[in-house]
C-alpha positions in Angstrom: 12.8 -25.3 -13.4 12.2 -23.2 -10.4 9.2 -23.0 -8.5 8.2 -19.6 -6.8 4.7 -19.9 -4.2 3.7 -15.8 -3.5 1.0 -14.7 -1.7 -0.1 -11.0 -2.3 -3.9 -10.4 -0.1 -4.3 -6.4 -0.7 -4.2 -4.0 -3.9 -0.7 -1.9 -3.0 0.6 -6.0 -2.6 0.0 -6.3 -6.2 0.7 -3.7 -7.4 4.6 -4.4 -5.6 4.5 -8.1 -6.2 3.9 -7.4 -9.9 6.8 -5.4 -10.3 9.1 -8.3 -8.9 7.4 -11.0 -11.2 7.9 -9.0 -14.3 11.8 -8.8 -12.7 12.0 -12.4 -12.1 10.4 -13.6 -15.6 13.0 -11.1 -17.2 16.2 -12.8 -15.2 14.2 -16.6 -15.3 11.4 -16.6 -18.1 11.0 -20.5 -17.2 10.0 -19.8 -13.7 6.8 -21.3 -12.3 5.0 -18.9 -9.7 1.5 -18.8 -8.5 -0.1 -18.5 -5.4 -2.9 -15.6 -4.0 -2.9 -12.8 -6.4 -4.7 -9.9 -7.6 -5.2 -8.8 -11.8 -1.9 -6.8 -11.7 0.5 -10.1 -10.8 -1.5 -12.3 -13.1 -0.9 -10.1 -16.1 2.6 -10.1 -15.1 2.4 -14.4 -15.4 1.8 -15.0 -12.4 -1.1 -18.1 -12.0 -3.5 -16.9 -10.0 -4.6 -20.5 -7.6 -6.6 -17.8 -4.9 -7.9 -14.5 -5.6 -6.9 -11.5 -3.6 -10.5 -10.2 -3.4 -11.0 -13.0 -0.7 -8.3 -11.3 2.0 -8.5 -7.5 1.5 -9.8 -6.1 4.4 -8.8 -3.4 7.3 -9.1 -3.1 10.3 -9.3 -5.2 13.8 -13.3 -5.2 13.8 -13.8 -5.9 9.7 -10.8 -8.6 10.2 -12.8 -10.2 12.9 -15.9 -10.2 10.9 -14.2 -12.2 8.3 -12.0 -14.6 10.1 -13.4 -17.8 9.5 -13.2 -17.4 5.9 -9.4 -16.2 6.4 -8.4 -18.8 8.4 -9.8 -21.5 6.2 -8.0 -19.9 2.9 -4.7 -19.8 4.6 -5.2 -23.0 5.8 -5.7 -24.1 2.1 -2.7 -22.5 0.8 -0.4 -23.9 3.5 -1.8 -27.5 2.6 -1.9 -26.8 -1.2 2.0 -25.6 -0.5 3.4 -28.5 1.6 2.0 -31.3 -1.5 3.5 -28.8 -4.0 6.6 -28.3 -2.2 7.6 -24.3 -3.8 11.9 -23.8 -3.7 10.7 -20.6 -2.2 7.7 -18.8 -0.5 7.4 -15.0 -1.0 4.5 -13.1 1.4 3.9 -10.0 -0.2 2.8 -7.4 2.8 -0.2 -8.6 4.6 1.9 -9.5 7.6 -0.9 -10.8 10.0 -2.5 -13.1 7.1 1.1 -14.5 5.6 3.6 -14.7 8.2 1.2 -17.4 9.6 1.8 -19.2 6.2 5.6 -19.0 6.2 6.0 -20.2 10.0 3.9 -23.1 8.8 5.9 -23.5 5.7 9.2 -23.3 7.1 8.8 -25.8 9.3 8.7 -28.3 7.0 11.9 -27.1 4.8 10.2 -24.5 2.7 12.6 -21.3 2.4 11.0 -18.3 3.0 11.1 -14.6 2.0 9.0 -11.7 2.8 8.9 -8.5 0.6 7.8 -5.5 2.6 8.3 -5.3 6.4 5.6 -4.5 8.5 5.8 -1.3 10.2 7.6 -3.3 13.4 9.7 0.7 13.8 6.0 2.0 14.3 3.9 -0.1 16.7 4.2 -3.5 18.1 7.9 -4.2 17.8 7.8 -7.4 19.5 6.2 -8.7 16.3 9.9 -9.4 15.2 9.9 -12.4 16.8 7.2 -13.3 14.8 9.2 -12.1 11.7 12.0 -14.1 12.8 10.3 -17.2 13.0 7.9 -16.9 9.8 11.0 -15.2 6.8 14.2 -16.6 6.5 15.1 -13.3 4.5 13.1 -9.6 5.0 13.3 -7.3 1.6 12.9 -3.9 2.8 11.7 -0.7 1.0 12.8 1.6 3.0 16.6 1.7 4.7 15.7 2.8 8.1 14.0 -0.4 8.3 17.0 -2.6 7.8 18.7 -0.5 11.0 16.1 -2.1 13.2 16.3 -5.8 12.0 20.3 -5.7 12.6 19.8 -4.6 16.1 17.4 -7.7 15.9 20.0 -10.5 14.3 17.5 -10.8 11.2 18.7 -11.2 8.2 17.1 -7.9 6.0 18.2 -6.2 2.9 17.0 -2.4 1.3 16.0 -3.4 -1.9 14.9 0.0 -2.7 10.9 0.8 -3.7 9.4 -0.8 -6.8 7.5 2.5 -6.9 10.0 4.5 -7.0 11.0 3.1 -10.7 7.3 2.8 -12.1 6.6 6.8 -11.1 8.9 10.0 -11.1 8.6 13.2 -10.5 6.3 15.1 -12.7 7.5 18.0 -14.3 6.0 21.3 -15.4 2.7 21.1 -14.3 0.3 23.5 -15.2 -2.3 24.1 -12.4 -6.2 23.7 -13.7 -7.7 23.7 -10.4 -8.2 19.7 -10.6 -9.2 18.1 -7.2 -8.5 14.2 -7.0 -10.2 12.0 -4.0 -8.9 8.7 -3.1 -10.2 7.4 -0.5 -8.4 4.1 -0.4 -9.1 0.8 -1.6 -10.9 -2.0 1.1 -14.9 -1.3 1.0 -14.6 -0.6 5.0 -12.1 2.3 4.5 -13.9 3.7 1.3 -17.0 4.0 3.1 -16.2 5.8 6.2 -13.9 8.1 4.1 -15.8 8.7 1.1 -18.7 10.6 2.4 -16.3 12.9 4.6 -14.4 13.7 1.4 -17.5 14.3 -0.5 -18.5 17.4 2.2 -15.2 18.9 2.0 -15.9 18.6 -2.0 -18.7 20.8 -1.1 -17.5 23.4 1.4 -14.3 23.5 -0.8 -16.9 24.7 -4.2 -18.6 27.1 -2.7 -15.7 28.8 -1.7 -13.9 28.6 -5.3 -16.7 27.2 -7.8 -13.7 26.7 -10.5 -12.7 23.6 -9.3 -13.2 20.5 -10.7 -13.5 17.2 -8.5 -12.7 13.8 -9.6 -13.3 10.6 -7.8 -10.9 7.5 -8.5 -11.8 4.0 -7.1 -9.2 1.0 -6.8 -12.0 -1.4 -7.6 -15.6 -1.5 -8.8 -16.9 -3.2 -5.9 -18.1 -0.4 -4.5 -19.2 1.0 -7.6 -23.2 1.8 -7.8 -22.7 2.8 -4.5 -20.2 5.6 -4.9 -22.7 6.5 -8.3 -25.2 7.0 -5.8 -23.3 9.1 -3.1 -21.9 11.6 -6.2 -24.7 11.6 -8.2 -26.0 14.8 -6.2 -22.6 16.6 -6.9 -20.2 17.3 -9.9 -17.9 15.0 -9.2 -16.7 12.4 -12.2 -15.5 9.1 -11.5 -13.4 6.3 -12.9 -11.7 3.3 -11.8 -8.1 2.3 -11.4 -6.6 4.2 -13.1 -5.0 6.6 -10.2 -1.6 6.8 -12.0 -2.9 8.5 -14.8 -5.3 10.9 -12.6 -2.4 12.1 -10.4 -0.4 13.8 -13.4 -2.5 16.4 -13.5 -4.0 16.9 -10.1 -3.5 20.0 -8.2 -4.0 18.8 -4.8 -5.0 14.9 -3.9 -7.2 14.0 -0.6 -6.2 10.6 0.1 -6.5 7.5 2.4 -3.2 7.1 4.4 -1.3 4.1 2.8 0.7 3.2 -0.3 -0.9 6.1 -2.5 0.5 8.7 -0.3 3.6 7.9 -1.1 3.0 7.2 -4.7 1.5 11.0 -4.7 4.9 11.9 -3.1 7.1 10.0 -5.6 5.0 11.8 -8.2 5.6 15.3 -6.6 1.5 16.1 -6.1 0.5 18.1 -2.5 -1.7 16.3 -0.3 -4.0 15.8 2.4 -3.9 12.3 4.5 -7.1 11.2 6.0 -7.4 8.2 8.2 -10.6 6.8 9.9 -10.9 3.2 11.3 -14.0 1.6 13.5 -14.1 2.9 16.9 -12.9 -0.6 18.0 -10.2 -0.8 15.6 -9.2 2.8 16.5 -9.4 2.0 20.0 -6.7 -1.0 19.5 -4.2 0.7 17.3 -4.1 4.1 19.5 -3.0 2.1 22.3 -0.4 0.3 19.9 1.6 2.9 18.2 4.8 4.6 18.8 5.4 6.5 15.8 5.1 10.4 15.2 3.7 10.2 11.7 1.1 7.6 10.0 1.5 8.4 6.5 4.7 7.4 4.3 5.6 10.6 3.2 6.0 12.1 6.7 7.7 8.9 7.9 10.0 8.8 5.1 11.5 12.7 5.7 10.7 12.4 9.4 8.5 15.4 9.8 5.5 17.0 9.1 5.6 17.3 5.2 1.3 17.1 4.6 -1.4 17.1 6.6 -2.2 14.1 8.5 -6.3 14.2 9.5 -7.0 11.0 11.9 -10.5 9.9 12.9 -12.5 12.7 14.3 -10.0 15.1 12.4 -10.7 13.5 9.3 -14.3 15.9 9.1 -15.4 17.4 5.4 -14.7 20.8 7.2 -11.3 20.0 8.2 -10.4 18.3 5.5 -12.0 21.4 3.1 -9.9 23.9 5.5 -6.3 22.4 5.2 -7.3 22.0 1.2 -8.1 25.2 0.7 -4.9 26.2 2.5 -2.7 24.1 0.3 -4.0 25.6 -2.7 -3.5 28.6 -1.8 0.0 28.5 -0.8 3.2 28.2 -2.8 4.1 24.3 -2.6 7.6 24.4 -4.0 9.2 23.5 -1.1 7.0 20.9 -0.7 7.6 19.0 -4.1 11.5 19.7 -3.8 11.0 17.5 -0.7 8.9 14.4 -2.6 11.5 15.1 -5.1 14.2 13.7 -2.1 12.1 11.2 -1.2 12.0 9.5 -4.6 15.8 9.9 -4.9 16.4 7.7 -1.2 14.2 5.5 -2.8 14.9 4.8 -6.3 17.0 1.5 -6.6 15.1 -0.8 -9.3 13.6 -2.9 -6.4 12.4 -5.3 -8.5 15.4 -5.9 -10.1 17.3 -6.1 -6.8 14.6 -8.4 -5.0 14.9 -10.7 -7.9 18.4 -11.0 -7.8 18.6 -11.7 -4.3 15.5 -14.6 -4.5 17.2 -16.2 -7.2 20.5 -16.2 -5.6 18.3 -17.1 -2.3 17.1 -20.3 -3.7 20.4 -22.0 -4.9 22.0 -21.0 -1.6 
């Protein structure tokens, strides 16, 4: 009987890492696998030792805050690893927080895997000598990525992306003037984006009073709060349950991460908004290479939607670019997400099992 260690520390982590359970209890149901893990990989049978709640944060300044906590979990996890010897240690994501783990473990014999490459092609490439040291094998979602690790002499496969099989393309929507806001999913992010969204919520109704706002959260612990800061306007509100919310949204304004591109895959138009701490802003503007910050943009290599970053990111700019969208034919735009999902769409989990399994007994 095989035993699987994973260690997923945000909510898009999960999400991924419970797609390749479910795949890996389907090809093995006798599998053991537990390690740090949100609700999503538990449901899938995964045991949950740490829960992911105690990692997910963003940012250089909120990381900082919470270090000493961090360091002590992963420091628990590496320890709880090396007496329970895994035949394999998946990181999900989280590069900073699990590639630690995997250097640690790999030392001492563990073979290790890590499912989702950081975005090494976009800032701080010498990080892959980091990646080389911490994964004995990189699973990549997107192909470009595996390009870059080659030139590097790391072993890295294109596994395809899990979320290209759990959402397609919606078909024959009906516009109803329905306004989704997601502003992301760690308290720090939700915060500074939340309010901005909530002003462009306004400026956008007073220019067309027809529309109807809805507000989805990835978690409720933020929850009385967010009451409190819509309470004054009509905007409903619900929680975790973006999948279902997206079907029939006209237009999205969304934190730049994993649900842009699930918004893409789904075919819905967009506008990205992205504000970090000054600090943190500071740090990463000196750090980054690429053109584009969200997926969608990165993916197709141009400018697809709307990227708003830190003082951009304004209720008036972000109302303004809305307004724009919804007023202007987006076929183009959704024949594009529709390519997107097609370079994408390879039963990841499926594959990513496969090659762990085949990983282990080599």
């Amino acid at each position: 009987m095989a035993k699987i260690a994973i260690s997923a520390a945000e909510t898009s982590g999960d999400l991924i890492g419970s797609t390749l359970i479910q795949a890996l209890k389907m090809q093995d149901p006798t599998l053991q696998i537990e390690g740090l893990c949100g609700e999503k990989m538990q449901a899938h049978g995964c045991t949950q030792r740490w829960n992911m709640r105690m990692v997910n944060v963003m940012g250089f300044s909120e990381v900082f805050k919470k270090l000493p906590s961090l360091l002590r979990l992963r420091k628990v996890i590496v320890a709880y690893f090396l007496r329970n010897k895994p035949d394999v240690f998946i990181g999900v994501d989280a590069p900073d927080f699990n590639f630690v783990i995997e250097t640690k473990l790999k030392k001492q014999g563990v073979k290790t895997v890590h499912f989702v490459s950081p975005s090494v092609w976009a800032w701080r490439a010498s990080r892959v000598k980091k990646i080389k040291r911490a994964s004995d094998l990189m699973l990549c979602l997107f192909p470009f990525e595996v390009d870059f690790y080659t030139q590097h002499n790391q072993r890295a496969v294109f596994v395809g992306h899990p979320l290209a099989e759990k959402l397609t393309p919606r078909t024959n929507h009906q516009a109803g003037k329905n306004i989704l806001l997601m502003p992301g999913s760690r308290a720090g992010e939700v915060k500074r984006l939340l309010p901005e969204m909530l002003l462009a919520a306004k400026s956008m109704l007073q220019q067309d009073p027809a529309l109807k706002f809805h507000l989805v959260l990835a978690n409720d612990e933020l929850l009385e709060w967010a009451q409190e800061l819509v309470a004054s306007q009509t905007v409903s509100l619900s929680i975790n349950d973006a999948h279902e919310r997206m079907q029939t949204a006209d237009l999205v304004l969304v934190a730049s991460g994993t649900a842009a591109l699930e918004l893409a895959l789904v075919g819905v138009p967009m506008v990205v908004v992205y504000k970090l701490s000054a600090l943190s802003y500071f740090i990463a503007s000196k750090l980054v290479t690429s053109k584009f910050i969200s997926l969608p943009n990165v993916i197709a290599n141009k400018a697809l939607v709307p990227e708003l970053i830190q003082t951009q990111a304004s209720g008036n700019n972000i109302a303004q670019h809305a307004m724009h969208i919804l007023k202007s034919d987006q076929s183009a735009l959704v024949a594009e997400f529709g390519k997107i999902h097609k370079s994408l769409q390879l039963d990841a989990g499926h594959e990513s099992a496969k090659l762990i399994l085949k990983f282990i007994h080599e």
